[in-house]
C-alpha positions as CSV (number, residue, x, y, z in Angstrom):
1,X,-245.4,-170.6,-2.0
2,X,-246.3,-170.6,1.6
3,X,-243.5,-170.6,4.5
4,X,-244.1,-170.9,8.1
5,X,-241.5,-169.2,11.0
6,X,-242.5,-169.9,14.6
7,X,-240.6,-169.7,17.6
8,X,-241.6,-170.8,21.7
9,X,-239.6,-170.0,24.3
10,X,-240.8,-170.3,28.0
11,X,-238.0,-168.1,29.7
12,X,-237.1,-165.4,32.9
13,X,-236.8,-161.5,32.0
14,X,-233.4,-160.6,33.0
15,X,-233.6,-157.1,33.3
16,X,-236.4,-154.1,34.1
17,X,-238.6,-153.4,31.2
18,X,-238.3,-150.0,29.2
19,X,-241.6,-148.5,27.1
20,X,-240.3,-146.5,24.5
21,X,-242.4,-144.3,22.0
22,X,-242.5,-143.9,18.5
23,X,-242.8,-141.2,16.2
24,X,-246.3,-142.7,15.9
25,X,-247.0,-143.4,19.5
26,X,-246.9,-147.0,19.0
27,X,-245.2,-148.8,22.5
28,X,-242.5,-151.0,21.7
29,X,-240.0,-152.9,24.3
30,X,-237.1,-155.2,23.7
31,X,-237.1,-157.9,26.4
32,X,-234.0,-159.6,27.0
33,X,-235.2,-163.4,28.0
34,X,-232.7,-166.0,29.5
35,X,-233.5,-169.8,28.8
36,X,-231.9,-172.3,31.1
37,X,-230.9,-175.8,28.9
38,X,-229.2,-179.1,29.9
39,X,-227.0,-181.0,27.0
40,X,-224.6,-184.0,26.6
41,X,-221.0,-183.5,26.1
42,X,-218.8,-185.2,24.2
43,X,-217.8,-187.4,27.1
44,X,-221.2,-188.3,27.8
45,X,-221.8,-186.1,30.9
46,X,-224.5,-183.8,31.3
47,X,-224.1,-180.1,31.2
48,X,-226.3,-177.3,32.4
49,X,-226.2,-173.7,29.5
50,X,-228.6,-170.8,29.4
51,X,-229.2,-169.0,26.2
52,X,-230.2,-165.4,25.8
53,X,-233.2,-163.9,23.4
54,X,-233.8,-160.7,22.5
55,X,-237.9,-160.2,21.7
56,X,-239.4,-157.2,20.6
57,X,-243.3,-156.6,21.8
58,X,-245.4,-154.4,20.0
59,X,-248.5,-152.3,20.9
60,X,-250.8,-153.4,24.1
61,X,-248.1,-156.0,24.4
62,X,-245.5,-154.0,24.9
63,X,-247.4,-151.8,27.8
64,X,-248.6,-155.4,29.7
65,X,-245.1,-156.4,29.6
66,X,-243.8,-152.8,30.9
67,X,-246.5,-152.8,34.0
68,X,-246.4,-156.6,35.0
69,X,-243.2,-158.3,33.6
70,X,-240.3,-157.6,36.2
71,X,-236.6,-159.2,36.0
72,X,-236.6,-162.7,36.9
73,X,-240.5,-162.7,35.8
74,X,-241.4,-166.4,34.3
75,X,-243.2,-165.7,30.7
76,X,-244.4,-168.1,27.5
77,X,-243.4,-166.0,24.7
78,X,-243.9,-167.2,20.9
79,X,-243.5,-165.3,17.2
80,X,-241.5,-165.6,14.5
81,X,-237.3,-164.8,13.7
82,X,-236.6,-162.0,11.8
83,X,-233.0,-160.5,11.1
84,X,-232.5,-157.0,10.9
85,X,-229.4,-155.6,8.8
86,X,-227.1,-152.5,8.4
87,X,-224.4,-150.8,7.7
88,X,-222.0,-149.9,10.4
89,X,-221.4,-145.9,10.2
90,X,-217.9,-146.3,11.3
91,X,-216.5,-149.1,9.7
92,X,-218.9,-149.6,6.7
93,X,-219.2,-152.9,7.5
94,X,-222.9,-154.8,7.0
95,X,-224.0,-156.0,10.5
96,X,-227.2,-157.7,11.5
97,X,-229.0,-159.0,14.4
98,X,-231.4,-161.7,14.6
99,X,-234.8,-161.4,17.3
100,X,-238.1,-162.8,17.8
101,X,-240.6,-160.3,17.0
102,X,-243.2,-161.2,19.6
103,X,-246.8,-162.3,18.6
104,X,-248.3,-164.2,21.6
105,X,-247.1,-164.2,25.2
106,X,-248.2,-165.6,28.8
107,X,-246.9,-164.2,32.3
108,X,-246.1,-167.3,34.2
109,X,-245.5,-166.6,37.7
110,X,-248.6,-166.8,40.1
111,X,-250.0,-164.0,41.4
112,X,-248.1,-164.5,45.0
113,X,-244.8,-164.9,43.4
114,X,-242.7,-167.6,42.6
115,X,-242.5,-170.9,43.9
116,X,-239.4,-172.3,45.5
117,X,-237.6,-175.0,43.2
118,X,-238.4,-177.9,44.0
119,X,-236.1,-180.4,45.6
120,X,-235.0,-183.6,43.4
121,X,-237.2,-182.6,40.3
122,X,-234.7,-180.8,37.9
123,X,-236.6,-182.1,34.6
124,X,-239.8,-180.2,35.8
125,X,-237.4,-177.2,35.8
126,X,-236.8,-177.2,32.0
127,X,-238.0,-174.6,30.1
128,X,-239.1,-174.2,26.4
129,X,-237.0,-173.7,23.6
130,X,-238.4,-174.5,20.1
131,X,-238.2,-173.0,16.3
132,X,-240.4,-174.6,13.8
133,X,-239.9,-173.5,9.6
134,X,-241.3,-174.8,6.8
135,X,-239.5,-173.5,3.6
136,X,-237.1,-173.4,0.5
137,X,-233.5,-174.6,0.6
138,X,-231.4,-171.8,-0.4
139,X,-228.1,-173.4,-1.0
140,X,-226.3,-177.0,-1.2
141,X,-225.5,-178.8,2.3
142,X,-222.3,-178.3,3.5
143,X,-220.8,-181.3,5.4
144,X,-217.6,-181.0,7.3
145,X,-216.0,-183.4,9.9
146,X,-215.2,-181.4,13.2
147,X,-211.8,-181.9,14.9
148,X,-213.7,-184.8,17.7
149,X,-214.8,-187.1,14.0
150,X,-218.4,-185.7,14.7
151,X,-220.4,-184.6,11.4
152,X,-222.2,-182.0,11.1
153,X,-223.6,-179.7,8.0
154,X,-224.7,-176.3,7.7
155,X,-228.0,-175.5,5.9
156,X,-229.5,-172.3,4.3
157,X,-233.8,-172.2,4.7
158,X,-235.7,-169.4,3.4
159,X,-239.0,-168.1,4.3
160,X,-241.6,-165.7,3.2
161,X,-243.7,-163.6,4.5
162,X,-246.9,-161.6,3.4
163,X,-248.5,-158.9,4.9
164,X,-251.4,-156.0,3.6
165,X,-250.1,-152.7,5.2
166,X,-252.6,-151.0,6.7
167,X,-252.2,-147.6,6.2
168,X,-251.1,-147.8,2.7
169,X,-253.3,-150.7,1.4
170,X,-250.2,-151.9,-0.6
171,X,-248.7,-155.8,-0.2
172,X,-245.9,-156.1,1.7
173,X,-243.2,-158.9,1.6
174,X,-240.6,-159.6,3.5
175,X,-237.6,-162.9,3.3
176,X,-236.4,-164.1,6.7
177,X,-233.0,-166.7,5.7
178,X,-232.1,-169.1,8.4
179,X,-229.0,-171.0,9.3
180,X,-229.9,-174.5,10.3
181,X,-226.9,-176.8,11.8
182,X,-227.5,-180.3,11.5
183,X,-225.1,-183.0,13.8
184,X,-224.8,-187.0,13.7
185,X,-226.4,-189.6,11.5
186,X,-229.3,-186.8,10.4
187,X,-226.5,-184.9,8.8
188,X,-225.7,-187.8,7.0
189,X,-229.5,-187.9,5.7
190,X,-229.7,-184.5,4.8
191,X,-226.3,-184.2,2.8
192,X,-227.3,-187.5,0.6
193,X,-231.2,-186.7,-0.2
194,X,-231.9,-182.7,-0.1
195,X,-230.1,-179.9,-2.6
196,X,-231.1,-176.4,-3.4
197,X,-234.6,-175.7,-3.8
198,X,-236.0,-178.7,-1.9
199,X,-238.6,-177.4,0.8
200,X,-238.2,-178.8,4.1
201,X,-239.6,-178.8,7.6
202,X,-237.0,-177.9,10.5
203,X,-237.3,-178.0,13.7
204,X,-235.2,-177.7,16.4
205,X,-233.9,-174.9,19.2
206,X,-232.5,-171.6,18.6
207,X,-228.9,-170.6,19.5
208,X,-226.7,-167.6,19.3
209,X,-222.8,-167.8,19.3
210,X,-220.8,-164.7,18.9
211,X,-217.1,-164.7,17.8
212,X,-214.2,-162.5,17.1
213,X,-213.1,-160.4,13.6
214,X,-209.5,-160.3,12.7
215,X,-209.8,-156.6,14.0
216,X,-211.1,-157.8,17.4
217,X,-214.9,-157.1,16.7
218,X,-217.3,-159.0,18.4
219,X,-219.6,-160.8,15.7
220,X,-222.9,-162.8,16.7
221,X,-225.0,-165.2,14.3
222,X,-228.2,-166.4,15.4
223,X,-228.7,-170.7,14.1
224,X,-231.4,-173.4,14.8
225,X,-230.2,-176.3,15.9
226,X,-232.4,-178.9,14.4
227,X,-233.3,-182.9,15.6
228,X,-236.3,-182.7,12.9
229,X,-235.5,-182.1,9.1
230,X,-238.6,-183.2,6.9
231,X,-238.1,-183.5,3.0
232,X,-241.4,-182.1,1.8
233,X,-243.3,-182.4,-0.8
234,X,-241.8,-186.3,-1.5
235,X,-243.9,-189.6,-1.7
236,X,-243.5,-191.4,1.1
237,X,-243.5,-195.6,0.8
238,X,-245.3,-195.8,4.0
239,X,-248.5,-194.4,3.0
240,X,-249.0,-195.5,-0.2
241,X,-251.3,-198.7,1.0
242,X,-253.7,-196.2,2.1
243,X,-253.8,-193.8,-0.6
244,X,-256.7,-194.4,-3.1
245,X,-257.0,-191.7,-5.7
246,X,-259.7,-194.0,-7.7
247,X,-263.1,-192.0,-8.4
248,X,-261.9,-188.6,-7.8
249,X,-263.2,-186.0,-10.2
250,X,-261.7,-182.7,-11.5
251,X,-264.7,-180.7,-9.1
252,X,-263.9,-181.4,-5.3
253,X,-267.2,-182.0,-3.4
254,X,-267.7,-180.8,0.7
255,X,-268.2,-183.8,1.9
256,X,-266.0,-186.8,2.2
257,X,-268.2,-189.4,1.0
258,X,-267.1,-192.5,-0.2
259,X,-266.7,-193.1,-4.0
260,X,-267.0,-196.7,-5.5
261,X,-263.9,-196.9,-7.7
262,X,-264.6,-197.0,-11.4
263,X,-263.0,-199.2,-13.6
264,X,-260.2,-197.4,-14.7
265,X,-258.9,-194.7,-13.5
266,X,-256.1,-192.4,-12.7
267,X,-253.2,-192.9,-10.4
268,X,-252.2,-189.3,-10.5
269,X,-253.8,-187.0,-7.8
270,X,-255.0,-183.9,-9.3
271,X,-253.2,-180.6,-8.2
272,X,-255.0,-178.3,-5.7
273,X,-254.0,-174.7,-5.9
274,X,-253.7,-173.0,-2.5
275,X,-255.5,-169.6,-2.1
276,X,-253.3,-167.0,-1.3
277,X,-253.8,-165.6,2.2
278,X,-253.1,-162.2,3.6
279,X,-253.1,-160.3,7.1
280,X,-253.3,-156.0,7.7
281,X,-250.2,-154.5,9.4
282,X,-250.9,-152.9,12.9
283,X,-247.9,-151.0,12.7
284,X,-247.0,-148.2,10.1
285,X,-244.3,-147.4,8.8
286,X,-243.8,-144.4,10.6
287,X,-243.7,-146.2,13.4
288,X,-240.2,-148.5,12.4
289,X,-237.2,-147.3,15.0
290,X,-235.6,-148.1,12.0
């Protein structure tokens, strides 16, 4: 079953950039990206917040970020989340850490530097913040009532993804699990009409909050905040005037000719089955830092 795990950000570098080497001699860089936002409080008033990405750039990436990103640098940077896990050497305890592995990116800023901000125009200061997934529902919604009488429900999405590895030849696979916070009346939706198992489109921006252990430990957890959840794979009542499955035939032709409808015929539309699709690794496994 295919998944899809894409994040955007348009952002500013917050700090210098630092190559590092692998075994391999594969460069790889961690940038640290700060996102400026605007939301709506509770009493209506708007609110300025900046979140902070970590995104790891691989490869030729990684050097063009290292010779032409520097802090405060504008960029466009888009790939997909993935969570890395393990166990903490002194208190056994699992810990993970959620990035965006970096697969295209765009230096912003002109040649000449920077612009000044414009005066009076703080909506063409926004920046980009956006996490699209397609995939399964990994556990029942869970609705709660916060202490304002706002609802909102928490929401497990799984995807997959496949991968050849290059130097082996072998297939790879790899589950990326998402927490998706839903608020309002699309809460509402979402607890009455999807369960475990449904596959869904989300979409929405990606936050990190961190928070305290009993033992005083910071913890972080990494959620998309979705506007956008899409029950897939459902009929949908406002299409179904313009659906005409009459005349279609068990061998699917190029072309999208018109078909005269017989006189009876089928109502059920035949199943397609997707081919499975598959990418080469540029990095070996050598190369992990972890």
């Amino acid at each position: 079953m295919f998944s899809y795990n894409r994040v955007s950000i348009i952002g500013y570098q917050t700090q210098p950039v630092t190559i590092r080497q692998t075994p391999g001699g594969t460069s790889v860089t961690d940038l640290n990206i700060a996102v400026p936002y605007s939301f709506k409080a509770d009493s209506g008033e708007m609110l300025d917040g900046k979140g902070f990405h970590t995104v790891t750039l691989w490869g030729p990436m990684a050097e063009v970020a290292g010779k032409f990103l520097r802090p405060g640098g504008q960029v466009f940077l888009s790939g997909r989340l993935q969570t890395d896990s393990w166990q903490d050497e002194k208190t056994n305890e699992k810990r993970s850490k959620t990035k965006i592995v970096g697969l295209d990116m765009i230096l912003l800023d002109p040649k000449d530097g920077q612009m000044k901000a414009p005066d009076g125009a703080r909506q063409l200061l926004q920046c980009l913040n956006r996490a699209d997934v397609i995939g399964n529902v990994t556990r029942d919604p869970e609705m709660r009532t916060t202490t304002g009488g706002q609802q909102v429900l928490t929401l497990g999405v799984a995807t997959n993804e496949k991968w050849k590895d290059r130097a082996s030849g072998q297939d790879k696979e790899r589950s990326e699990f998402h927490n998706v916070v839903i608020w309002g009346a699309l809460a509402e939706q979402v607890s009455k009409a999807i369960r475990k198992g449904n596959r869904v489109f989300v979409s929405g921006r990606v936050q990190t909050r961190s928070w305290e252990t009993k033992e005083g430990s910071k913890r972080y957890t990494t959620e998309i905040i979705a506007d956008t959840v899409s029950l897939l794979g459902a009929a949908n009542p406002a299409v179904t005037d313009v659906i005409k499955t009459e005349g279609m035939s068990s061998s699917r032709s190029n072309d999208f000719a018109m078909q005269s409808p017989p006189e009876e015929s089928s109502q059920d539309v035949p199943a397609v089955e997707s081919p499975s699709l598959a990418y080469a690794s540029e990095i070996k496994p050598e190369d992990l830092p972890f």
